[in-house]
RODO-2510 file (C-alpha; in nm, 4 decimals, decimal comma):
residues 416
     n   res          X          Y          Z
     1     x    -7,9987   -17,0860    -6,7558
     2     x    -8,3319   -17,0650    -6,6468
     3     x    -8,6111   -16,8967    -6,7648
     4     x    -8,8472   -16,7482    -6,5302
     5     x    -9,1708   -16,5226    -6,6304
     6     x    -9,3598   -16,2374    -6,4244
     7     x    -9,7403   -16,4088    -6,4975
     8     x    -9,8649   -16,1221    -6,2496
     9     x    -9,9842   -15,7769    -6,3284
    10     x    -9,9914   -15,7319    -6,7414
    11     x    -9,9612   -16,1176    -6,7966
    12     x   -10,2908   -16,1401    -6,8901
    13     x   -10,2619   -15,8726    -7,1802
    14     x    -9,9733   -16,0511    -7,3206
    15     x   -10,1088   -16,1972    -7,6323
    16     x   -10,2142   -15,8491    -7,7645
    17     x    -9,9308   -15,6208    -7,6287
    18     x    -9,6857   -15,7234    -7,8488
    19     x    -9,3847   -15,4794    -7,7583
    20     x    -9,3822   -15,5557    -7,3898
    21     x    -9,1375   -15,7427    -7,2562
    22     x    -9,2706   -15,9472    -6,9856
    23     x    -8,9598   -16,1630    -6,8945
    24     x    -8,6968   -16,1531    -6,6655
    25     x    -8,2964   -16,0510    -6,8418
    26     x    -8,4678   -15,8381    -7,1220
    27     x    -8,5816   -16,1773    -7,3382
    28     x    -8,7981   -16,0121    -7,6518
    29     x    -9,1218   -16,0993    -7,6949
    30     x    -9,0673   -16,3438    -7,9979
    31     x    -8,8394   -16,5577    -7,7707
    32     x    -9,1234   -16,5601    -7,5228
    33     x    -9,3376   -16,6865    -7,8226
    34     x    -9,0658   -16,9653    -7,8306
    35     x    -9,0457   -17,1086    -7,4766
    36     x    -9,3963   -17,0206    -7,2839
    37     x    -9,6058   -17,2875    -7,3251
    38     x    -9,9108   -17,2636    -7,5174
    39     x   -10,1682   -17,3384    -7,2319
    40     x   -10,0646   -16,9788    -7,1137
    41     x   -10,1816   -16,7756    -7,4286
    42     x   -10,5094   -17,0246    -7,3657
    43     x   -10,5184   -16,8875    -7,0659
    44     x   -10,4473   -16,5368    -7,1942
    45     x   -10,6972   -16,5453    -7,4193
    46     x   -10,9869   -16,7227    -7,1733
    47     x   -10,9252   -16,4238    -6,9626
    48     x   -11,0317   -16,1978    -7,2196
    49     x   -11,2971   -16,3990    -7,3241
    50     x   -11,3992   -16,3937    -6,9264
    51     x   -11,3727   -16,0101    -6,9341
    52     x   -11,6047   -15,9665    -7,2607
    53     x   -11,8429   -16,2401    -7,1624
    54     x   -12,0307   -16,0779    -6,8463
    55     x   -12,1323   -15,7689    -7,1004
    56     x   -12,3138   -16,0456    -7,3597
    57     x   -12,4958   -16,1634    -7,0668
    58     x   -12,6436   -15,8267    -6,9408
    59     x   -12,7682   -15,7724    -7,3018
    60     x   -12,9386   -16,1201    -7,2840
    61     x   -13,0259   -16,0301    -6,9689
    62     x   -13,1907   -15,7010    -7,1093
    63     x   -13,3865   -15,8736    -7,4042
    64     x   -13,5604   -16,1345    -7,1458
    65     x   -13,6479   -15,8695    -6,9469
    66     x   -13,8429   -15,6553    -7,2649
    67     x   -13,9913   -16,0492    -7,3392
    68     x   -14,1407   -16,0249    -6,9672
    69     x   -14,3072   -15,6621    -7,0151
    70     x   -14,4025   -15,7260    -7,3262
    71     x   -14,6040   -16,0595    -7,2436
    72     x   -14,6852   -15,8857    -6,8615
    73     x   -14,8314   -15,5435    -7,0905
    74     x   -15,0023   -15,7934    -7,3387
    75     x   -15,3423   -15,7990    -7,1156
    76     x   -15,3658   -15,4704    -7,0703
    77     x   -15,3778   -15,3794    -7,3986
    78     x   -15,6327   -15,5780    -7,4612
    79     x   -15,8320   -15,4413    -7,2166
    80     x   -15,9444   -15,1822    -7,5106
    81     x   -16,2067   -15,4160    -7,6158
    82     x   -16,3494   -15,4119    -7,2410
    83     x   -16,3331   -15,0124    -7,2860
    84     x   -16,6902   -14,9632    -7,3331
    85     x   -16,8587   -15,1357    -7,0736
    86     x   -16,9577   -14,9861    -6,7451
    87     x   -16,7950   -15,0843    -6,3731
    88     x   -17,1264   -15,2688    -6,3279
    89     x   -17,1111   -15,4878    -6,6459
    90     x   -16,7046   -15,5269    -6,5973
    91     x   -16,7739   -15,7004    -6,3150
    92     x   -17,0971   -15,8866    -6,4369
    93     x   -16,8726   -16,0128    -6,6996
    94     x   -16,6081   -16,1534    -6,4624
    95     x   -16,8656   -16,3164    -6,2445
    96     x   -17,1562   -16,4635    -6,4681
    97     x   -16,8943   -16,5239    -6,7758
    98     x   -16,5746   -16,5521    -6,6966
    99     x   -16,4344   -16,2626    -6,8406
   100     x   -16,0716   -16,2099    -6,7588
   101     x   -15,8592   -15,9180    -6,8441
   102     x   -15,5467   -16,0670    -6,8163
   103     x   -15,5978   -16,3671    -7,0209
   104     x   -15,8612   -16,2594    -7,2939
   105     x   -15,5716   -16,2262    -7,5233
   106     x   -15,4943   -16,5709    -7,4722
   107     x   -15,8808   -16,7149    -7,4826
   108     x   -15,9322   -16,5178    -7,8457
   109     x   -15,6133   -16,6667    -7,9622
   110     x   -15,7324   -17,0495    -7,8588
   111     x   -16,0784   -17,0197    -8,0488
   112     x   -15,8967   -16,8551    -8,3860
   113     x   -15,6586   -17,1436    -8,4021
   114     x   -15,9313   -17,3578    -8,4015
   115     x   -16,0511   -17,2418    -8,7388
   116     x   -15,7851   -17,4489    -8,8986
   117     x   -15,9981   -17,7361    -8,7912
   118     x   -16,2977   -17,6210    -8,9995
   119     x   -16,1699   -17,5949    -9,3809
   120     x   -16,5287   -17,6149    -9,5355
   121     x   -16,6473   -17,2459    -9,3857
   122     x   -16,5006   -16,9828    -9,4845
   123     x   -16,4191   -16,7320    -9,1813
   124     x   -16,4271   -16,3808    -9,2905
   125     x   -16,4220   -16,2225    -9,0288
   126     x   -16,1747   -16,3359    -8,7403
   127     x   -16,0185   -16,0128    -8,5528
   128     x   -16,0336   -16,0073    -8,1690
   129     x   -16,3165   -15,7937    -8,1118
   130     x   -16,5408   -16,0005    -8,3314
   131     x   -16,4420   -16,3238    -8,1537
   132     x   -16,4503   -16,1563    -7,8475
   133     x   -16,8564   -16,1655    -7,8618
   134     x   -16,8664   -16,5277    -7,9348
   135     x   -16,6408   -16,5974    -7,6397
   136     x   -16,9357   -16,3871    -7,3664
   137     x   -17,2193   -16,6067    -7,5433
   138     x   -17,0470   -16,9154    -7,4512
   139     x   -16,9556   -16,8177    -7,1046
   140     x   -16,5494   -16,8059    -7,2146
   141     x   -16,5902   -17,1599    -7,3106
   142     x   -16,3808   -17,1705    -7,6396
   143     x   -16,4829   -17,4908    -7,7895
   144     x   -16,8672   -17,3523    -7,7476
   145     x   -16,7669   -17,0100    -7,8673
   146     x   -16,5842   -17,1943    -8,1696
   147     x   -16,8596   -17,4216    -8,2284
   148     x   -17,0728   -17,0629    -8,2294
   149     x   -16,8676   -16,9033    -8,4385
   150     x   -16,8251   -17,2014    -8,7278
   151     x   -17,2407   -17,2321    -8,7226
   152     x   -17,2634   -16,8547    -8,7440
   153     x   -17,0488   -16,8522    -9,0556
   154     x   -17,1868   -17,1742    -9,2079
   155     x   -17,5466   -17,0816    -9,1397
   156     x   -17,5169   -16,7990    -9,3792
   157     x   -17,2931   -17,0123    -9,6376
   158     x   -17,6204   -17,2718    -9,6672
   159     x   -17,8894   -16,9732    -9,6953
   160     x   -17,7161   -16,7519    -9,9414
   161     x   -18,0303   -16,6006   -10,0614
   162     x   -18,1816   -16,5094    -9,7337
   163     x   -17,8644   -16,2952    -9,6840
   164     x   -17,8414   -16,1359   -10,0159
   165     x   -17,8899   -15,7605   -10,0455
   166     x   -17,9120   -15,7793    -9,6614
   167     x   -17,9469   -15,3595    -9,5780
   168     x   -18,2202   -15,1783    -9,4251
   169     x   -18,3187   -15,0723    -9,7927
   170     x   -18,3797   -15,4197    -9,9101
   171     x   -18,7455   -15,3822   -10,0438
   172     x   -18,9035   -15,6895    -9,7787
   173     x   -18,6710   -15,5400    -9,4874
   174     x   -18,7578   -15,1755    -9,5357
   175     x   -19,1592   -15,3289    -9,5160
   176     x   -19,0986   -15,5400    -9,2063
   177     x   -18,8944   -15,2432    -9,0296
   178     x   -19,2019   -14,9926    -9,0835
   179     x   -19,4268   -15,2736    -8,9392
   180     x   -19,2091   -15,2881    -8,6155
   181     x   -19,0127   -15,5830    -8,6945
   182     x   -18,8576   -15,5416    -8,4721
   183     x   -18,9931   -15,2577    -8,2395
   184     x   -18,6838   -15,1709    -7,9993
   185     x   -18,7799   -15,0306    -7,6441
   186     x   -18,5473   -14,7023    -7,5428
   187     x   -18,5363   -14,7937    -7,1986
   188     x   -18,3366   -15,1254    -7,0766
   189     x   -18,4648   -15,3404    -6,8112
   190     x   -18,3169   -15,3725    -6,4261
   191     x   -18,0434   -15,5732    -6,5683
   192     x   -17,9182   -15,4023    -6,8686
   193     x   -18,0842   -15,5981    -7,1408
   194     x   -18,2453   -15,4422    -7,4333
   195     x   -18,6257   -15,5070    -7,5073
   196     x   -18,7491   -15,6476    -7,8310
   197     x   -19,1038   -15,6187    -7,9017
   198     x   -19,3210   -15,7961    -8,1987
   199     x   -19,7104   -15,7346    -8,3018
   200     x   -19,7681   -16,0274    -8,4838
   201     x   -20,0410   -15,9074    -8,6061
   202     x   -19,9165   -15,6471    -8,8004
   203     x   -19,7147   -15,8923    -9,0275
   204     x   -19,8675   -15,7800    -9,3693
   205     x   -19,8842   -16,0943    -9,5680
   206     x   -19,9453   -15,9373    -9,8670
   207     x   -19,6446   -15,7409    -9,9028
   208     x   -19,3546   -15,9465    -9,7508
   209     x   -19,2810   -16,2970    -9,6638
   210     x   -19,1915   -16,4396    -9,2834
   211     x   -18,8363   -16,4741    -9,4007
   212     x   -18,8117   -16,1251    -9,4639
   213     x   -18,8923   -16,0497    -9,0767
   214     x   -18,6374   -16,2880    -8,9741
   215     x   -18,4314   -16,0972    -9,2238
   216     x   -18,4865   -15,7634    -9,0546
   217     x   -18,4820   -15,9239    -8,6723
   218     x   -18,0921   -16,0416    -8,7737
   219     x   -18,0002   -15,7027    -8,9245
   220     x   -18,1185   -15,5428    -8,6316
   221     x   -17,9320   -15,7827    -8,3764
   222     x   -17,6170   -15,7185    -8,6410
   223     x   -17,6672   -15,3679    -8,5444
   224     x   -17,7372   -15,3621    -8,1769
   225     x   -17,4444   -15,6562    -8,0961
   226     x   -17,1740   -15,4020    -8,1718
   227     x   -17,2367   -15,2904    -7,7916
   228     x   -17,0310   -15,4102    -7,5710
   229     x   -17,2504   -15,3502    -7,2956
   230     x   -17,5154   -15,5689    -7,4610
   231     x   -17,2587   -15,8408    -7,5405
   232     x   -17,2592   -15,9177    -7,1642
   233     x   -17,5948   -15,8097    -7,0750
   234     x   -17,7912   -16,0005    -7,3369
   235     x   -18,1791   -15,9192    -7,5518
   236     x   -18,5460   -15,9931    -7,4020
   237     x   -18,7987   -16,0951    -7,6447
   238     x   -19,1236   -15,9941    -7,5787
   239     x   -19,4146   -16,0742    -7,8929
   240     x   -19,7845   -15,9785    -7,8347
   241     x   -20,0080   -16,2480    -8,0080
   242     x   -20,2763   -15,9625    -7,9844
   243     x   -20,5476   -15,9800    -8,3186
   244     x   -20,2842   -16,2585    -8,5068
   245     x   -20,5512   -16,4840    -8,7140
   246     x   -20,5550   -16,8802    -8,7707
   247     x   -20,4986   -16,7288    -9,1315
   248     x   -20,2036   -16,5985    -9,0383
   249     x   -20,0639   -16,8904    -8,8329
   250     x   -20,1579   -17,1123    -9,0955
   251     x   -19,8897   -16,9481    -9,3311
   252     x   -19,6151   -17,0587    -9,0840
   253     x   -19,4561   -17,3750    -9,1866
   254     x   -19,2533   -17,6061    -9,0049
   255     x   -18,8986   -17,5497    -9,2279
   256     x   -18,9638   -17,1616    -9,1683
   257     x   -19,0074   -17,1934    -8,7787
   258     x   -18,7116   -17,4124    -8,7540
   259     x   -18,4837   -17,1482    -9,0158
   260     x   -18,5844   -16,8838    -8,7117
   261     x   -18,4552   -17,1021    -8,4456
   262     x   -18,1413   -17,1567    -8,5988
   263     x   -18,0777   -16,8445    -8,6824
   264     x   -18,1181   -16,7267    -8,3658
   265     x   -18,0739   -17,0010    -8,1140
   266     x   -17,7981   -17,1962    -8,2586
   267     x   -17,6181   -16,9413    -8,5253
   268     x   -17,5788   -16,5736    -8,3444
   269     x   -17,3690   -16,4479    -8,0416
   270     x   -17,6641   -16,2922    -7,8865
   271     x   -17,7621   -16,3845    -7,5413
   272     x   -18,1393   -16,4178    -7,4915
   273     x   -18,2542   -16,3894    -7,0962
   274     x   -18,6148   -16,4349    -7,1423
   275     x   -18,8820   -16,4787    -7,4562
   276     x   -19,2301   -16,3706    -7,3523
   277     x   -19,5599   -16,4885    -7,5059
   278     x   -19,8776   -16,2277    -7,4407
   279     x   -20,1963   -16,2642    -7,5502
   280     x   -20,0787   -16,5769    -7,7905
   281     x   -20,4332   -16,7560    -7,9036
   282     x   -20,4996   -17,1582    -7,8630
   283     x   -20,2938   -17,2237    -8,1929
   284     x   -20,0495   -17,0666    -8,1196
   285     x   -19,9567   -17,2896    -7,8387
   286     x   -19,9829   -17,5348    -8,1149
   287     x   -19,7428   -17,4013    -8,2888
   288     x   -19,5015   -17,4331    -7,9670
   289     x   -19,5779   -17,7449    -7,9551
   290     x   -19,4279   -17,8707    -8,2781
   291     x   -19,0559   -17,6480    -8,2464
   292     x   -19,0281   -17,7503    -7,8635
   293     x   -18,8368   -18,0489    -7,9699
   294     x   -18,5613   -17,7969    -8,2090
   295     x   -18,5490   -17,5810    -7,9028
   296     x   -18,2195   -17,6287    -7,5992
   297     x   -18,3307   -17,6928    -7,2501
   298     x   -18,2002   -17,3482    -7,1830
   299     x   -18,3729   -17,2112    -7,4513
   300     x   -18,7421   -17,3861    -7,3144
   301     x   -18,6615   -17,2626    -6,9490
   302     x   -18,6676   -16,8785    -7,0683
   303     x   -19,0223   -16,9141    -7,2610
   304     x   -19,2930   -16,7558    -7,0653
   305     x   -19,6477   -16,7974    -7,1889
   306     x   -19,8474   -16,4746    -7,0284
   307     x   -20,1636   -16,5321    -7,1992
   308     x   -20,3598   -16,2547    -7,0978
   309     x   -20,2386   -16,2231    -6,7236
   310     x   -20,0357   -15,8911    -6,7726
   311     x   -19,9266   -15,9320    -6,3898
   312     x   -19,6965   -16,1937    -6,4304
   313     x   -19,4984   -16,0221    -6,7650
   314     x   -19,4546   -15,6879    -6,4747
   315     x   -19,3340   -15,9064    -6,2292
   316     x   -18,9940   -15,9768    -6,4706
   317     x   -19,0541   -15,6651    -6,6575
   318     x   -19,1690   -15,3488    -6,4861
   319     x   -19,3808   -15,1508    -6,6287
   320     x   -19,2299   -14,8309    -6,6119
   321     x   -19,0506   -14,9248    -6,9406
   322     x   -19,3161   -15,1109    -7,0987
   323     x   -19,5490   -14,9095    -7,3694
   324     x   -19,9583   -14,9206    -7,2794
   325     x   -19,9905   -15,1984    -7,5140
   326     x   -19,8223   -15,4015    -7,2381
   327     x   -20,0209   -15,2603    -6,9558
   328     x   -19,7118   -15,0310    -6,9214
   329     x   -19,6542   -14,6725    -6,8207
   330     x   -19,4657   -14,5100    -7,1497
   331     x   -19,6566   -14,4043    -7,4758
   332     x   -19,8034   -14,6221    -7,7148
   333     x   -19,4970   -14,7956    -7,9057
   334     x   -19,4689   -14,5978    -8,2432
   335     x   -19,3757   -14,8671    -8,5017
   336     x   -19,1500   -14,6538    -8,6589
   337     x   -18,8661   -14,6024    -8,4244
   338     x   -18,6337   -14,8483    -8,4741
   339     x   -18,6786   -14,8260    -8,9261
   340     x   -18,6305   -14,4643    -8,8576
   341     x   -18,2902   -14,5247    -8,6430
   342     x   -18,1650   -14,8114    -8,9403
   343     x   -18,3096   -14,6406    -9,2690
   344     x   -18,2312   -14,2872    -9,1348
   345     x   -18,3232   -14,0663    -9,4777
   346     x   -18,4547   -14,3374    -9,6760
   347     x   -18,7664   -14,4337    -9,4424
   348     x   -18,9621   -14,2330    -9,6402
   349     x   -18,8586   -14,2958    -9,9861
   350     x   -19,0474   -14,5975   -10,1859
   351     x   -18,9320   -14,8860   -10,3374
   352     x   -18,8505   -14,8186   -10,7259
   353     x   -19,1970   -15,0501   -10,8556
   354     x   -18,9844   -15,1839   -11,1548
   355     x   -18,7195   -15,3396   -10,9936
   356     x   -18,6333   -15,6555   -11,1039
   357     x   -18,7478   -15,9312   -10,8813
   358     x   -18,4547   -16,1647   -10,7484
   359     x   -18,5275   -16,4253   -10,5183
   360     x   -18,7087   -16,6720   -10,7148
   361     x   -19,1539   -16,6769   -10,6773
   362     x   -19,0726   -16,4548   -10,3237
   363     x   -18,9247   -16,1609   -10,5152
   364     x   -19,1935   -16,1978   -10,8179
   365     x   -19,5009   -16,1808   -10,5642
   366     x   -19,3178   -15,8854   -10,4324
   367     x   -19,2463   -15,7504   -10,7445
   368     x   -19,6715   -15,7728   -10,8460
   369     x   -19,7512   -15,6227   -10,5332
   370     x   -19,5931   -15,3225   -10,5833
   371     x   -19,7617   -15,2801   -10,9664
   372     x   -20,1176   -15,2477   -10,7387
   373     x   -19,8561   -15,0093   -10,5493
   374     x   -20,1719   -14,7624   -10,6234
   375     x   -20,4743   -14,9546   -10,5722
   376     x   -20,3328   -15,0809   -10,2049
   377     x   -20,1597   -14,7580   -10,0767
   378     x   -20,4943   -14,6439    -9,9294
   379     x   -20,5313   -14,9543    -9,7162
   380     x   -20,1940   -14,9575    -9,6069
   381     x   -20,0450   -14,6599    -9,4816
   382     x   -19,6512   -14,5705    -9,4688
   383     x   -19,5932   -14,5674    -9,0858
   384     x   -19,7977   -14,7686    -8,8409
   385     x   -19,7990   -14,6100    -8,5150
   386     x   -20,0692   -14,8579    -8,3541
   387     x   -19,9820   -15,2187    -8,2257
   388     x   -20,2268   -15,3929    -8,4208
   389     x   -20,2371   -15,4554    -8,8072
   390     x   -20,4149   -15,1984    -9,0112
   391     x   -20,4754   -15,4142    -9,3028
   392     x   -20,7798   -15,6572    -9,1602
   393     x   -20,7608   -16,0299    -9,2484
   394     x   -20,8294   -16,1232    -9,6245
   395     x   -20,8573   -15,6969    -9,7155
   396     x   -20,5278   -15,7749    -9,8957
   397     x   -20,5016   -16,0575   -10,1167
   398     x   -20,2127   -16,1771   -10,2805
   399     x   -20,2834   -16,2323   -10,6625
   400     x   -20,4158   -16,5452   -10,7498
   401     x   -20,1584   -16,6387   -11,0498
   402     x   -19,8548   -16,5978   -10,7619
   403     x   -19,7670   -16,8918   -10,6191
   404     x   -19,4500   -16,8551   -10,3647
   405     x   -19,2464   -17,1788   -10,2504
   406     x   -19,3505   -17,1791    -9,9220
   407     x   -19,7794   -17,2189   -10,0230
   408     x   -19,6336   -17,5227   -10,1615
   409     x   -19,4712   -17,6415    -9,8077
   410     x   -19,7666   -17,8374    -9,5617
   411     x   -19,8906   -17,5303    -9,3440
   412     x   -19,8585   -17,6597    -8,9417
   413     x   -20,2335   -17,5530    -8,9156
   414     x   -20,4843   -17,5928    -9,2144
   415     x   -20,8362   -17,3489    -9,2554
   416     x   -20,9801   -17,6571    -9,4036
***
């Protein structure tokens, strides 16, 4: 007798229809079981497989799909951090640095995994906007913007002290603020930058050390950097030598001048399109002389020496935005501007006089100072609101029992 099955139609659901009779003469099922060979229920069964597998690929279909959005809607929303500059600077971003929307997710993400590579500085602060600053004052080049960021972080690990208590309030700060260190102009110049502007002179010896205007300069920058729009746009440094003594310059020593240039040169995200000299006396140009050699190429290109030709400062700064001091059109500068804008409330309160000094011989000359608090508050009033120093050279002495580290240090120029 032979045995012959119907393998069309409901063949294929033979394995789980267990009361059908599929062959020919009525067989059951269980003799089926017996005599068809086992490559059909293979079969069988690789059908349904077949059937079920098509479904398992659209879902792995679907979740490469959400892996494509999500890494094609990854540059757009990072495009937040580019939400506060202008059409103008969006595009002087792209062009002069590099700046692209699309991959800035990708160039934050290369300079935070270099920090692995730097074990001896500790990184506290590492989110994308933060890094994002370092990245437009190295031009988008990471290993520059890393390099940046590491000295940034280990400049302020080797000077500990000079960034102590660093606030507006901070009794040397709050001094150096009054005295317009720094002054900050309102208006920005033709290409966006914002305008810093120094009277030497008015550095009051008496009641504050240099360090504490480089203090105040770095709190400031802290404070302006948050803007976008100056993160591409950059700072101009403009300092007016007007009425600054040899006595004065003579207090400036070599470590000092070359703390300044690596705090701001080497160790800050800030980019600096030009540093103007006015009025600067013969010794000052001395003083060039011996940090030219700490100073970058780029760095030497952007110093320009006025002197007292105010024509060639208004032919890179106009002088519609320049304060009379300058030989420009606005008001004189009122010293006070930028303190008021940091210390807000507090400009006007005093320093408690019996704080305790911390800081080593800095803090304790600071600290006697303010016990002739009385005796000197006549000569030196609370707001300046004139570019040159009130207090004339050698009015204000500092006691002759103080001694402060840097008297100690060889001066670069010497009143003998």
């Amino acid at each position: 007798m032979t045995w012959e099955f119907n393998l069309d139609g409901n063949s294929a659901l033979l394995p789980s229809c267990c009361k059908q009779t599929v062959l020919t003469g009525g067989v059951s099922l269980c003799f089926a079981a017996i005599f068809v060979p086992r490559s059909y229920f293979e079969a069988s069964r690789g059908t349904e497989f077949q059937q079920k597998r098509p479904c398992r690929r659209r879902r792995r279909r679907r979740r490469r799909v959400s892996v494509r959005e999500h890494r094609n809607l990854a540059p757009t929303e990072m495009t937040h951090l580019q939400a506060g500059l202008s059409a103008a600077t969006l595009e002087k971003a792209k062009a002069e640095l590099k700046e692209n929307p699309e991959t800035l997710h990708q160039d934050i993400q290369e300079v935070r995994d270099m920090i692995i590579t730097r074990p001896d500085i500790g990184f506290l602060r590492t989110d994308d906007a933060f890094i994002l600053r370092f990245l437009r004052a190295r031009k988008f080049n990471h290993f520059e913007a890393f390099r940046l960021l590491a000295q940034y972080f280990e400049y302020r690990q080797q000077n500990l002290d000079m960034f102590k208590n660093l606030k507006p309030t901070d009794p040397g700060i709050k001094q150096a603020l009054k005295d317009g260190f720094p002054g900050v102009l309102a208006n920005l110049d033709r290409h966006g930058r914002k305008i810093l502007l120094l009277f030497a002179a008015n550095w009051d010896q008496s009641r504050y050390m240099f360090v504490d205007i480089l203090r105040s300069i770095l709190l400031s920058l802290e404070s302006m950097i948050e803007d976008a729009e100056l993160q591409v746009n950059g700072f101009i440094l403009v300092i007016d030598w007007s009425n600054f003594t040899f006595k004065q310059a003579s207090k400036l020593t070599p470590s000092m001048l070359r703390l300044a240039i690596e705090g701001l040169q080497d160790s800050f995200p800030a980019r600096f399109g030009g540093i103007h000299f006015v009025n600067q006396p013969w010794y000052i140009h001395a003083l060039y002389t011996v940090i030219r050699p700490f100073l970058k190429d780029k760095t030497r290109k952007r110093i320009f020496m006025h002197g007292n030709n105010l024509t060639s400062l208004h032919q890179l700064l106009h002088p519609e935005i320049l304060p009379s001091e300058l030989g420009g059109m606005m008001p004189p500068y009122d010293m006070g501007t930028w303190a008021r804008a940091l210390l807000e409330h507090a400009y006007d309160e005093d320093a408690e006089p019996d704080a305790e000094p911390d800081g080593g011989p800095d803090a304790y000359a600071l600290s006697v100072q303010d016990l002739h608090r009385d005796i000197d508050k006549d000569l030196s009033p609370r707001s300046m609101k004139r570019s040159q120093s009130v207090v004339e050279p050698g009015v204000l002495k500092r006691p002759d029992k103080v001694k402060c580290d840097e008297d100690n240090m060889q001066p670069l120029l010497s009143l003998d």
